[in-house]
C-alpha positions, 0 to 999 in steps of 0.5 A: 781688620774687620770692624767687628773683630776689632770690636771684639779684640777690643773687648778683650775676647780671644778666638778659642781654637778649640771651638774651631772659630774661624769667621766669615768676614767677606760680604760678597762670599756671604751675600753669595751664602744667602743667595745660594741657600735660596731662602723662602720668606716662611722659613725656618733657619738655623745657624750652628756657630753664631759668632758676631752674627754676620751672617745671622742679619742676612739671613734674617732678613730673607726668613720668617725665623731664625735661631743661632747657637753658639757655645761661646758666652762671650760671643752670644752675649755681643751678637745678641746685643748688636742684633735686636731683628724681632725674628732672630732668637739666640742660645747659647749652649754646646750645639753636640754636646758628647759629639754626636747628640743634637742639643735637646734644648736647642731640638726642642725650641726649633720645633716649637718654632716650626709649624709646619715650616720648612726647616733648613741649616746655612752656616760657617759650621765651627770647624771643630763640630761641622760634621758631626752635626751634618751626621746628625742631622742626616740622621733626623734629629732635626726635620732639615729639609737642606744644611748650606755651610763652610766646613773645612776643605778635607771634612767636605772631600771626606763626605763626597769621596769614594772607595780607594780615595784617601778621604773615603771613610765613615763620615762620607760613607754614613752621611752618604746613605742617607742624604746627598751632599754636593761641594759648590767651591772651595773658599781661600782662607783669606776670606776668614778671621782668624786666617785658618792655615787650611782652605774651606769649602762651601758644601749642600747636603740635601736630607730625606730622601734616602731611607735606611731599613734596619738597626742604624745604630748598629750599621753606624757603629759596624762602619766605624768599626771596621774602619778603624781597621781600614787595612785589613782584610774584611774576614779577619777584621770582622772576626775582631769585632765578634763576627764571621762573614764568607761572602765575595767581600771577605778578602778585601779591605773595608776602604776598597769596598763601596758604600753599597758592598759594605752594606752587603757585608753588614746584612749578610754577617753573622755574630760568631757566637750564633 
């Protein structure tokens, strides 16, 4: 067994599944995390998920700062006594608290720490919260230039799948319109502690580059609307949802049409009462 996890098995702390903690060990996948991420000396970096800070010395010691949340007292507690680098800063706070909204504490502290720098993401993204934060952050709610991290192996096929695929659906679809993802490989769960009974994946998402003109929100919540009726055809789905829509999309199903189609519906709909 890894001698951090020893230690910390040895302090009596237990990993919580509900905080989806499952911990990068293996030095050469995370030396290869490092390399990939390709920091710059005057970055800013932030990790999501401290845990025993493995990867947080790494990738300290290619940046100007970084700052690490973790929501796990115990664990933030042991990674901040073992790492004592002057540019590392911890917090220990839920990153998406209601699971969608960035920490504002967390929001506040990396832009005092910016000046100007580039901001990016590299992390074993907690299983439980790794694409919601990557939405988040798609959506600028921190300025990340890049995220470089693990997710589970089916969250990282839901954000690069396309129409017709079982994975296609919101996540990929809203993350989609406004960043670029890429899976780099997938990543065996041997690499882990505790050994997940899934396959991960190391993914990159670049943010940016792709504006969005309109009411997001409205967009965001009309995409996971009528996939929660992926099945039915758009006409009588959208009428559920309070709208009336005639275009060449109105007899398919929301899970056959592409990112670009569903727009077209979105724009040309109408609410019924109008």
């Amino acid at each position: 067994m890894n001698p951090l996890a020893q230690e910390l098995l040895d302090l009596g702390w237990k990993p919580k599944r509900q905080f989806g903690q499952n911990f990068l060990f293996d030095a050469h996948f995370l030396e290869l995390m490092v390399r990939e991420a390709d920091l710059r000396a005057d970055d800013v970096v932030v990790e999501f998920g401290t845990g025993p800070g493995q990867l947080t010395e790494r990738l300290a010691q290619q940046a100007a700062f970084v700052l690490t949340i973790d929501i796990d007292p115990q664990l933030h507690a042991f990674a901040k006594a073992r790492l004592t680098l002057p540019n590392i800063e911890f917090l220990q706070a839920d990153a998406i608290p209601g699971g969608d909204t960035l920490s504002p504490e967390l929001v506040q502290r990396v832009k005092a720490r910016l000046d100007g720098r580039r901001l990016r993401v590299v992390s074993n993204f907690p299983y439980a919260v790794g694409g919601s934060i990557l939405l988040a952050l798609a959506e600028g709610q921190l300025p990340a230039h890049d995220a470089l991290g693990t997710l589970q192996d089916e969250v990282a096929d839901r954000l690069i799948a396309g129409a017709a695929q079982e994975a296609y659906g919101p996540l990929g679809i809203l993350i989609g319109r406004l960043a670029t993802t890429k899976k780099i490989r997938e990543v065996p769960p041997q690499l882990f502690w505790p050994m997940p009974q899934v396959y991960s994946a190391l993914v990159r998402v670049e943010f940016g580059a792709k504006a969005f003109e309109g009411n997001w929100p409205g967009y965001k919540a009309f995409v996971k609307s009528v996939f929660s009726q992926r099945r039915k055809m758009m006409s009588s789905g959208l009428k559920r949802l309070g709208f009336r829509y005639e275009g060449e999309h109105a007899m398919k199903r929301p899970e056959a049409l592409t990112p670009e189609e569903l727009e077209t519906v979105w724009r040309e709909s109408k609410p019924l009462s109008g």
